[in-house]
C-alpha distance (Angstrom), angle and dihedral (degrees) to the residues before:
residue distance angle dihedral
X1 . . .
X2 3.80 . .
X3 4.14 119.8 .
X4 4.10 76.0 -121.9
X5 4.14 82.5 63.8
X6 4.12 82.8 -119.9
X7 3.76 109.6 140.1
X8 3.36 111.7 -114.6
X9 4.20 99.4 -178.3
X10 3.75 111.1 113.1
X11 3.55 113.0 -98.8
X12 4.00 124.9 -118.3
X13 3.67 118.9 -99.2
X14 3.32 112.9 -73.7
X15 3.31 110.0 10.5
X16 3.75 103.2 96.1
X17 3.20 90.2 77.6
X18 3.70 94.0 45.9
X19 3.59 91.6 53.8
X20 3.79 85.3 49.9
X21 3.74 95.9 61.1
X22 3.71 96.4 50.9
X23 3.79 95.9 54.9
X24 3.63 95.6 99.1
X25 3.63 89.7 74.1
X26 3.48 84.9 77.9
X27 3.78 90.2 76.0
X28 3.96 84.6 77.0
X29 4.27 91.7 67.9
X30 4.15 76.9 69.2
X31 3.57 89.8 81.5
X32 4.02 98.9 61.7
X33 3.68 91.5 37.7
X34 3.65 93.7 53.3
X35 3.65 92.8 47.4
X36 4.24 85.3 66.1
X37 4.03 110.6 120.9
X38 3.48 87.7 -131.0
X39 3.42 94.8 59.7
X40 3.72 99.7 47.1
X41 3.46 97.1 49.6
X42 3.92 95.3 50.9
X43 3.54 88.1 51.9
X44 4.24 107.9 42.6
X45 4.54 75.6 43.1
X46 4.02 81.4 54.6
X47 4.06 96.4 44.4
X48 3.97 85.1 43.4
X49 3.84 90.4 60.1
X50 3.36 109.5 36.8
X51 4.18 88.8 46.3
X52 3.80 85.8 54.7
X53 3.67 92.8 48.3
X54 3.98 87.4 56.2
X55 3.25 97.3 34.7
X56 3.94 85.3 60.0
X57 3.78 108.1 40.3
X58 4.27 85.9 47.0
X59 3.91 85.9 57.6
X60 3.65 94.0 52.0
X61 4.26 101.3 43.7
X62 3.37 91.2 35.6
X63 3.96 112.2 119.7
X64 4.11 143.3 -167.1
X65 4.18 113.2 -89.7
X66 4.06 99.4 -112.3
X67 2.98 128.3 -114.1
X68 3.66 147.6 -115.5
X69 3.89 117.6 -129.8
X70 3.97 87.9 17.2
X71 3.43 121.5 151.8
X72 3.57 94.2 -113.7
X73 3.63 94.8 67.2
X74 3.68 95.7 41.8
X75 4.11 125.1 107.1
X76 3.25 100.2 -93.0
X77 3.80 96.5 46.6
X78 3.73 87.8 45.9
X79 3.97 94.9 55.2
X80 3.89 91.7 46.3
X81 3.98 85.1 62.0
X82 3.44 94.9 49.0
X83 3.61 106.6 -98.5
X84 3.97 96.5 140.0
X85 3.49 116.6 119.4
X86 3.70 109.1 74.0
X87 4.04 122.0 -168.9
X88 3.48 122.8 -87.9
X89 3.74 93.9 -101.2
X90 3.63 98.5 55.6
X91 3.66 137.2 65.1
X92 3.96 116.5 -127.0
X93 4.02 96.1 -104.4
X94 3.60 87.4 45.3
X95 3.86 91.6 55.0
X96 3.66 92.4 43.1
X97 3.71 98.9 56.3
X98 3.75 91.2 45.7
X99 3.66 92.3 47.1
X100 3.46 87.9 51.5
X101 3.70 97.4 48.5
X102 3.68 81.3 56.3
X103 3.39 105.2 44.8
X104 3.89 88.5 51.3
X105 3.99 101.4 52.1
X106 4.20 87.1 39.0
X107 4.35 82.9 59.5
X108 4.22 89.4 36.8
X109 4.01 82.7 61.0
X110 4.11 92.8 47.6
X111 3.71 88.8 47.8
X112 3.82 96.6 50.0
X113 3.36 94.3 57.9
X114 3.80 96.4 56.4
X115 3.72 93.4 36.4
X116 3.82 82.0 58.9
X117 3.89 87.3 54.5
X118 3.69 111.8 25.5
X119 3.89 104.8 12.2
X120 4.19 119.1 96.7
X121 4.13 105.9 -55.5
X122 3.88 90.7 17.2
X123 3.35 128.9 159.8
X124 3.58 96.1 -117.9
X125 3.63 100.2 34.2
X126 3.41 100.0 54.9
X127 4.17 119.6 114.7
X128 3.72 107.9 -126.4
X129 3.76 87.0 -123.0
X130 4.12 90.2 54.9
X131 3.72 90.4 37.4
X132 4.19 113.4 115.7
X133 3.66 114.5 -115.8
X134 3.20 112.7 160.8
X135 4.15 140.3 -87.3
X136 3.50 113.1 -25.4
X137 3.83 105.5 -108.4
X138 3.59 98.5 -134.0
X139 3.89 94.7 54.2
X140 3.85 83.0 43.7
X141 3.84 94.3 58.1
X142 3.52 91.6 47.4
X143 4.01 95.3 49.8
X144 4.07 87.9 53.4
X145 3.58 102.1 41.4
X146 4.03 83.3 58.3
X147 4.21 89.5 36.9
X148 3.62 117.7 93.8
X149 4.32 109.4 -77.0
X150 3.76 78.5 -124.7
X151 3.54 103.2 64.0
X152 4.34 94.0 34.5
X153 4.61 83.9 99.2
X154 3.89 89.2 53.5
X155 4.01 95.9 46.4
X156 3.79 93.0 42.9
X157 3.70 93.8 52.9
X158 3.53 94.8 46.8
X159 4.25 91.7 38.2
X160 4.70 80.4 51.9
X161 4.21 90.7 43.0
X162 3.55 91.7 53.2
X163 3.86 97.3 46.6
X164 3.59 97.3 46.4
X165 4.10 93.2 72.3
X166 4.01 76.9 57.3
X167 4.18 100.0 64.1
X168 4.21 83.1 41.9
X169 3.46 98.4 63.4
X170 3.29 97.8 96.7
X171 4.19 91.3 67.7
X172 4.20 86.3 25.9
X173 3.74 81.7 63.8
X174 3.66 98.5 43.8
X175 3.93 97.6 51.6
X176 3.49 102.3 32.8
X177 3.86 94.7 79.2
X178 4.19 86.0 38.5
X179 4.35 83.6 56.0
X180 3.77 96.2 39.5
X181 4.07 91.3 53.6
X182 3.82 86.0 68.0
X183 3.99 99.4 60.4
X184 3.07 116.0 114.6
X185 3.68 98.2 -134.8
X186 3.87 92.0 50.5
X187 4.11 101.3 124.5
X188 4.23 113.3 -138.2
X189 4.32 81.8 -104.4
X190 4.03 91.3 56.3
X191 3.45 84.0 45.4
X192 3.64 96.2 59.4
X193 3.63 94.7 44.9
X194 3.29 94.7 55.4
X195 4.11 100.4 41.7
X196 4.21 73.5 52.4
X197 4.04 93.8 53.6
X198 3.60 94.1 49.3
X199 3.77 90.5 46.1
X200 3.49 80.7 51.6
X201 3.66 96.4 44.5
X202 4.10 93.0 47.5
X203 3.72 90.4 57.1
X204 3.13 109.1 47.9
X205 4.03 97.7 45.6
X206 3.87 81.9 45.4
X207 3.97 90.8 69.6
X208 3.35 99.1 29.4
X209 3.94 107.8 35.3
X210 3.95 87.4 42.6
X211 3.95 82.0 58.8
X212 3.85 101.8 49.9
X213 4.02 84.7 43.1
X214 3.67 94.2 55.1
X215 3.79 101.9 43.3
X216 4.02 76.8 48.4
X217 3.21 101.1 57.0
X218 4.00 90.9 41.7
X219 3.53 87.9 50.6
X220 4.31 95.5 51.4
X221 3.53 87.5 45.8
X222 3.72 93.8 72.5
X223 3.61 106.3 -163.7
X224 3.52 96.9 65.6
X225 3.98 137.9 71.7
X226 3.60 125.6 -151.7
X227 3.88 133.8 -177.9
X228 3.79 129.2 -135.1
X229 4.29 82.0 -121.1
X230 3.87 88.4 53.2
X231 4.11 99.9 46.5
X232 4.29 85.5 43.0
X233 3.92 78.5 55.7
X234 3.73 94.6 43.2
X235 3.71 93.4 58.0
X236 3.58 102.1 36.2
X237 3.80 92.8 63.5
X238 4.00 89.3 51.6
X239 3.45 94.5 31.7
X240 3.81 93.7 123.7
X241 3.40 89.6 55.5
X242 3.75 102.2 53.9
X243 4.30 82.6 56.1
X244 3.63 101.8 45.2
X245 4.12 89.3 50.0
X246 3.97 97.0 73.3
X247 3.94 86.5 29.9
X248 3.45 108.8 60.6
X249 4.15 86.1 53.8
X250 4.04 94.9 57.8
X251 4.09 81.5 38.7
X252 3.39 81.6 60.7
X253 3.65 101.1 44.5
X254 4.08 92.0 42.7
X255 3.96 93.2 53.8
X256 4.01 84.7 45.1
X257 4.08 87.7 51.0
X258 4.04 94.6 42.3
X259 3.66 86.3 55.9
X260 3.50 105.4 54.0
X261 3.98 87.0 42.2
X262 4.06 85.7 59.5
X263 3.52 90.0 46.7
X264 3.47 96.5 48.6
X265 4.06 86.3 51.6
X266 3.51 92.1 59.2
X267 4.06 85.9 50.4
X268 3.21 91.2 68.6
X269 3.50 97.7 69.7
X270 4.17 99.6 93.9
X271 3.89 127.2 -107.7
X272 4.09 87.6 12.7
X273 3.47 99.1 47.5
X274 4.46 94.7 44.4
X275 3.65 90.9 34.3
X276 3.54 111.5 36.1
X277 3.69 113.9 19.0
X278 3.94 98.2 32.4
X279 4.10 95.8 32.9
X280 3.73 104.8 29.6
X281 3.56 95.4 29.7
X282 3.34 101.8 41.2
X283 3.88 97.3 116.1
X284 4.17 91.0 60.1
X285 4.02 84.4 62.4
X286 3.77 89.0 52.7
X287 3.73 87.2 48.4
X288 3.37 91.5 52.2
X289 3.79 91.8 50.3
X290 3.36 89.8 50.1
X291 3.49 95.8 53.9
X292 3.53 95.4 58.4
X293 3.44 99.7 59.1
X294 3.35 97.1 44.4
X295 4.12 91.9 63.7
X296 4.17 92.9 32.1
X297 4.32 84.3 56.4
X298 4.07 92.5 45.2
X299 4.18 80.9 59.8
X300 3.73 85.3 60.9
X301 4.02 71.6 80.9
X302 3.60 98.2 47.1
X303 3.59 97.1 124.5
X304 3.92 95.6 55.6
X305 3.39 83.7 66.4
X306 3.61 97.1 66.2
X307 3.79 88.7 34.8
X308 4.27 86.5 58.8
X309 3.26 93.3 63.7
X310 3.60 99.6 38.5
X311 3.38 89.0 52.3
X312 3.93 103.8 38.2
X313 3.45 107.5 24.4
X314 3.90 105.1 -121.6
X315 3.61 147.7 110.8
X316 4.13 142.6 -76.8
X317 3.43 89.1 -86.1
X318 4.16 90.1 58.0
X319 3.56 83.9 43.2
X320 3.64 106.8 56.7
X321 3.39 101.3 31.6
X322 3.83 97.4 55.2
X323 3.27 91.3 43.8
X324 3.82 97.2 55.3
X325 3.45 92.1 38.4
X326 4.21 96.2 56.9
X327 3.50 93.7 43.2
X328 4.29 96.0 49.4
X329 3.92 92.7 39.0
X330 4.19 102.4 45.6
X331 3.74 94.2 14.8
X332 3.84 83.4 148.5
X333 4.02 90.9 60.6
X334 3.92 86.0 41.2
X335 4.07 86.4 59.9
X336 3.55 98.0 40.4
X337 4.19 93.3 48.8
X338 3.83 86.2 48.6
X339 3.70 95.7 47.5
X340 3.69 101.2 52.3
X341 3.90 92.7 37.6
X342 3.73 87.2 50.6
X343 4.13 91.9 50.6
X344 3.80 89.0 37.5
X345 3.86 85.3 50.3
X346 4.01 96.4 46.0
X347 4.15 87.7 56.0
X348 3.52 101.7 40.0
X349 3.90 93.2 43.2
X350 3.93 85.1 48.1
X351 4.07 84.1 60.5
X352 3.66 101.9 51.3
X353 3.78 90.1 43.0
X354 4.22 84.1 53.7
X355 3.43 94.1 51.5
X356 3.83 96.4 43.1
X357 4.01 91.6 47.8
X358 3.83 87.3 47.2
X359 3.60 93.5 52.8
X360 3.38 98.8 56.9
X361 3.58 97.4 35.9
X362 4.15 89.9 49.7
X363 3.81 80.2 45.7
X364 4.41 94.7 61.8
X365 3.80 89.8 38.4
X366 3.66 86.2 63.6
X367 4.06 108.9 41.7
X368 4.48 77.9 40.0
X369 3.97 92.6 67.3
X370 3.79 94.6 85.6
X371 3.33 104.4 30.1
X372 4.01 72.7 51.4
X373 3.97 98.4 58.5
X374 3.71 100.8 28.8
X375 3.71 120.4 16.9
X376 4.00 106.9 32.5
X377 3.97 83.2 175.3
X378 3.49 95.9 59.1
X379 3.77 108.5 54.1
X380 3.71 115.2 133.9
X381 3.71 98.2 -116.1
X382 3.44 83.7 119.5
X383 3.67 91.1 75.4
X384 3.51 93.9 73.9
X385 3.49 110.7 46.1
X386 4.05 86.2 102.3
X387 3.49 98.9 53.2
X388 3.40 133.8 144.5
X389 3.61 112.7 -88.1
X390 3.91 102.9 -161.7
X391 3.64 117.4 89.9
X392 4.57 91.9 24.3
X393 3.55 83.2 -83.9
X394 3.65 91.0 134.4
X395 3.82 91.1 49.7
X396 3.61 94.5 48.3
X397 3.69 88.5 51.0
X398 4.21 100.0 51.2
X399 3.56 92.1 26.2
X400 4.36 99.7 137.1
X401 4.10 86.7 9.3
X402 4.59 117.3 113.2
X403 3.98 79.5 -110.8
X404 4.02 102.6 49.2
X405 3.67 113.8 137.9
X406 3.77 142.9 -155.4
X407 3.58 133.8 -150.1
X408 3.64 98.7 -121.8
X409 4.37 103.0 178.2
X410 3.88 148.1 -44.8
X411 3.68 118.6 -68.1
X412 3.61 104.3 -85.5
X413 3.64 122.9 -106.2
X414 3.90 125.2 -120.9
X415 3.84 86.2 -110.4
X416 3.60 89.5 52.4
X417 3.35 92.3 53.4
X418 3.31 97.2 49.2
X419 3.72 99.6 51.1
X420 4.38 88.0 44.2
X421 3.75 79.4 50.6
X422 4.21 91.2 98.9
X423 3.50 95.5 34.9
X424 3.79 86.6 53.7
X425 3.65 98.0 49.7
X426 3.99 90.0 46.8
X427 4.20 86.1 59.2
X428 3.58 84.0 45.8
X429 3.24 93.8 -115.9
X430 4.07 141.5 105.9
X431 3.59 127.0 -92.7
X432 4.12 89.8 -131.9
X433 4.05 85.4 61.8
X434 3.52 85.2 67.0
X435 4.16 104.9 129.9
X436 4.20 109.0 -114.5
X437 3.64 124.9 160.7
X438 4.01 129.9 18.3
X439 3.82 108.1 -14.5
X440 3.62 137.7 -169.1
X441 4.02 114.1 -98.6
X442 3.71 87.9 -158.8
X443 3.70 112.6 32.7
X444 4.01 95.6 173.4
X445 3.99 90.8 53.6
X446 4.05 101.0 43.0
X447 3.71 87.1 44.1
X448 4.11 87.4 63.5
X449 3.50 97.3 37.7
X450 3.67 95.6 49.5
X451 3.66 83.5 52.0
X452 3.85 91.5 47.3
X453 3.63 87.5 61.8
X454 3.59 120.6 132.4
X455 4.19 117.6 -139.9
X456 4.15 83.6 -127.0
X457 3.86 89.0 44.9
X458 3.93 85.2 46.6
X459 4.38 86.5 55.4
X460 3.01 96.7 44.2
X461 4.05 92.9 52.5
X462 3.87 84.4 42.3
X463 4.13 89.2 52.8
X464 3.76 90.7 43.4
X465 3.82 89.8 49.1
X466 3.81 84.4 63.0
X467 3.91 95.2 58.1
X468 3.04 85.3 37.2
X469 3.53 96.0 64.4
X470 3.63 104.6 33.0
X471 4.11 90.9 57.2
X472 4.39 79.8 46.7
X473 3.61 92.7 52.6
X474 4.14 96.4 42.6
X475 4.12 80.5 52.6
X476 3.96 98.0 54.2
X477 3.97 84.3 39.9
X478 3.40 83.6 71.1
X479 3.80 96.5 62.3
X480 4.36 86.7 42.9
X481 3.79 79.7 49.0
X482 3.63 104.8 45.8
X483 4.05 88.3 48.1
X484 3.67 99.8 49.5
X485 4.07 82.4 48.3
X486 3.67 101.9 40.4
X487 3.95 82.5 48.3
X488 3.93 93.4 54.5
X489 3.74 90.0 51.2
X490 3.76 92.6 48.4
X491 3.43 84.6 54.8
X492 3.60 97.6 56.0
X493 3.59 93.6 52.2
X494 3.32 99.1 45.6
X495 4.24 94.3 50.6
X496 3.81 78.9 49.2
X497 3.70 93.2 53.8
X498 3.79 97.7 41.6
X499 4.08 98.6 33.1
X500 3.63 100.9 19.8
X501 3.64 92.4 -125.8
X502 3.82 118.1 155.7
X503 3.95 106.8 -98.5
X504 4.26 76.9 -128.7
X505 3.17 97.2 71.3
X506 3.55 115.6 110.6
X507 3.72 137.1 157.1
X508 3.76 117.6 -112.5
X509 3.61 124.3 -175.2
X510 4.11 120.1 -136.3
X511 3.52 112.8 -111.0
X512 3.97 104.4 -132.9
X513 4.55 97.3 -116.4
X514 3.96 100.3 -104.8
X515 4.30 108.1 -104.0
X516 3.37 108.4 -95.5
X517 3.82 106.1 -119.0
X518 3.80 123.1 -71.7
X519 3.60 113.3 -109.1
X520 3.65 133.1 -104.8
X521 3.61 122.3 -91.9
X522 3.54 133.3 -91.1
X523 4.38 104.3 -102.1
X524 3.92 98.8 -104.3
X525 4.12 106.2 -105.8
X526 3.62 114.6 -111.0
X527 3.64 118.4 -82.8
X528 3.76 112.8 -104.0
X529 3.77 123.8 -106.2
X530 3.89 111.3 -108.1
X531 3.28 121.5 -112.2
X532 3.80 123.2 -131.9
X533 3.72 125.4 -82.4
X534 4.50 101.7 -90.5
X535 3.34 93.2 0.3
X536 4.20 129.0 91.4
X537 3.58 117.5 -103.6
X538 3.77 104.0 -124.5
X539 4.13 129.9 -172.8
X540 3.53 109.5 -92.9
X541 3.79 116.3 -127.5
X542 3.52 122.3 -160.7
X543 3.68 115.9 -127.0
X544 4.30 113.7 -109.9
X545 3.73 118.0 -97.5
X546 3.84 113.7 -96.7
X547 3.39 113.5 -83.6
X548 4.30 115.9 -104.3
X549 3.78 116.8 -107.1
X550 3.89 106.7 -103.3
X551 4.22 111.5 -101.3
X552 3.93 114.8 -97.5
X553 3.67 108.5 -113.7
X554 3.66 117.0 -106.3
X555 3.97 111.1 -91.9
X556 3.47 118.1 -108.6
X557 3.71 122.7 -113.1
X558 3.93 120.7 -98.0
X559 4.04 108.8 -88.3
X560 3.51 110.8 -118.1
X561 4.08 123.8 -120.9
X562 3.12 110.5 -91.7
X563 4.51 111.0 -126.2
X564 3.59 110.2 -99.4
X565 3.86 117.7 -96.9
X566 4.18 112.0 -95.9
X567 4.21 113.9 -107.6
């Protein structure tokens, strides 16, 4: 036995590789460690900012839907921008209201596309608290436990299928600006917002994802502690690397794009450009193709590459090439760790998004029961009429109040606009008053009690909006946090499955001893005597003692009388 409490014995025959296949059940730990505080407050702080950042740049290159019949495609326009040499065929009015038929449906497609993104409802735009995600579980579980026992398989599938797009946002969100810069009717403005959103995108997740992945990796290690201080520390001093890893990929794949647009500009030059470049050459567009998707499906392993150097320490170069390399030479391990982390995921996510509805809705039942029995009037539905939307929490919340709502559908498309366009204008009506999103059940009735409203019952809806939407936030960090977890631990298994390196095996950095305390200062010498004024000071010597008075000898004995003399 190791002093790390590994066991070092050698294992029977055989089972190494039994061991081996098991490992992945390791990917159910993620749960508990994604639960941390730490963890969920880095990561609803990381939704918060990126959403803002969004929310922001959709605001500002946002633009009008055109119109037909406007100026801008009329004759005069038209001629001023050099449309004024029609074909033989065709008189000049008759090329000028074709051209500007044309002109408007080509700028109808460019707008769609960022409506989709950065219009009202877009994808981009949305607040994370507005954003749909799905039924909310709790009204779920009480639809099937009153559905039919037979039908409970077919509603929990669909209830898991629709929340696993929910715990991939984080790579949704990364590559669906990188897949909307190829369309073709992306205008050069939607391109720069979105080039701008994933900028966005890349930076933020490269704080705060490199943050969760640390104080993951720390955490699976087991034999080692880390603080929130020390993984903010961590990340900062590689900070640059955890943004260059996913950029140097859609570098890549940009340079690859711009040139194959210059070579198709030089194809349009006739004879060389049908014969040679898009006959002859044909195969080098393939290649080019081909190229592409090899890099964008390598970013289907984006977060390893974060996760590498959370876990080991090192550099963009580390990052991207392990990550590549794991998901291209056990692709099938890759799968099967995303799968069950993705189902795991779904139901545990399901639970904390239970418990959180339940609180809150346990917590109105409770402050109702007076307003209840004495004061029908002043029962705090009020409270909830700014709720957040995303997850049905709104619904839950007003569900039996004058302003419940109902999630009625989607956001329509431009093409479903267009084709509710004459059933719209038979109803009198427009196609862009079309009901999406939640929707009062009882217009008349939330129309006066909206009214009804108090400015104090208004605050204190405002107030509860903010609780509101901190607990919401701390909830959907769970999902953030679960991914950037799950991800570390899919990591782990797949460097041990690839390098055979012990899924323990973490990088810790030496903390530098702390300086033992300086010593005390030498006591200041006295100060020295002054010396008189013109004269030089001198040291002072103080005179000898007196001498001591020599000892008295010792007195002599008596004599003795001396015999008297004989006669």
């Amino acid at each position: 036995m190791a002093a790390d409490g590994r066991d070092l014995a050698p294992a029977p025959s055989g089972s190494t590789g039994l061991r081996n296949s098991w490992l992945w059940l390791n990917l159910f730990r993620s749960f508990q460690v994604a639960l941390d505080p730490k963890k969920l407050f880095v990561a609803a702080l990381g939704i918060l900012v990126m959403s803002l950042g969004w929310h922001l740049l959709s605001r500002a290159f946002n633009y009008d839907k055109p119109i037909k019949g406007d100026d801008w495609y009329s004759a005069k326009r038209l001629t001023d921008r050099g449309f004024t040499t029609p074909p033989a065929n065709k008189s000049l009015e008759q090329y000028h209201a074709e051209e500007g038929e044309r002109q408007f449906h080509k700028d109808l497609a460019k707008w769609k596309v960022m409506d989709e993104l950065a219009g009202e409802g877009g994808r981009l735009r949305t607040l994370p608290w507005n954003e749909f995600r799905g039924k909310n579980p709790y009204l779920f579980a009480s639809e099937l436990s009153s559905a039919p026992p037979a039908t409970w398989a077919d509603q929990i599938a669909a209830y898991l299928s629709s929340q696993i797009p929910v715990l991939t946002e984080p790579l949704q969100k990364l590559l669906l600006p990188v897949l909307k810069l190829t369309d073709p009717n992306a205008s050069t403005w939607t391109r720069i917002y979105l080039v701008l959103c994933l900028a966005w995108s890349v930076v933020t997740w490269a704080f705060f994802g490199g943050i969760v992945t640390r104080l993951a990796a720390v955490q699976f290690n087991g034999k080692e502690r880390t603080t929130l201080k020390q993984a903010v520390k961590f990340v900062t001093s590689r900070y640059i690397s955890y943004v260059l890893s996913p950029t140097v990929p859609l570098a890549v794949v940009a340079v690859i794009v711009l040139l194959m647009a210059v070579y198709g500009l030089v194809a349009l030059i006739p004879i060389v450009g049908d014969v040679v470049l898009y006959g002859v050459l044909f195969p080098l567009i393939v290649i080019g193709g081909i190229s592409i998707t090899i890099v964008l499906l390598g970013l289907v392993g984006y977060p390893l590459m974060y996760c590498t150097i959370s876990v080991e320490g090192s550099d963009t170069f580390d990052a991207i090439s392990r990550s590549y390399n794991y998901v291209f030479q056990a692709p099938w391990s890759f799968l099967w760790y995303t799968f069950v982390s993705l189902v795991y995921g779904a139901a545990v996510s399901f639970v904390v998004i239970l418990i959180g509805c339940v609180m809150v809705g346990l917590g109105k039942g409770a402050v109702s029961i007076p307003a209840s029995a004495m004061v029908e009037s002043r029962k705090p539905d009020f409270l909830f009429v700014y709720a957040p939307e995303s997850l049905g929490w709104k619904e839950l919340l007003l569900r039996g109040t004058p302003v419940e709502v109902k999630y009625t559908r989607p956001k329509p498309t431009a093409e479903e606009l267009e084709k509710a366009d004459d059933e719209a204008k038979k109803a009198n009506k427009k196609a862009e008053d079309i009901p999406w999103g939640y929707q009062p059940t009882k217009a008349t009735e939330n129309e006066t009690y909206m009214k009804e409203m108090t400015w104090y019952n208004h605050a204190g809806a405002g107030i509860a909006w903010f609780w509101m939407t901190l607990v919401f936030l701390l909830m959907i960090g769970f999902t953030y946090s679960f991914f950037w977890t799950a991800a570390t631990m899919t990591y782990l298994l797949m460097r041990k499955k690839v390098d055979d390196v012990e899924i323990d095996e973490v990088y810790i950095e030496e903390v530098p001893p702390t300086p033992p305390p300086p010593a005390a200062p030498p006591a200041p010498a006295a100060p020295p005597t002054t010396a008189p004024t013109g004269g030089v000071s001198l040291p002072t010597v103080p005179p000898p003692p007196p001498a001591a008075p020599p000892a008295a000898p010792p007195a002599a004995p008596p004599a003795a009388p001396e015999p008297p003399a004989a006669s």
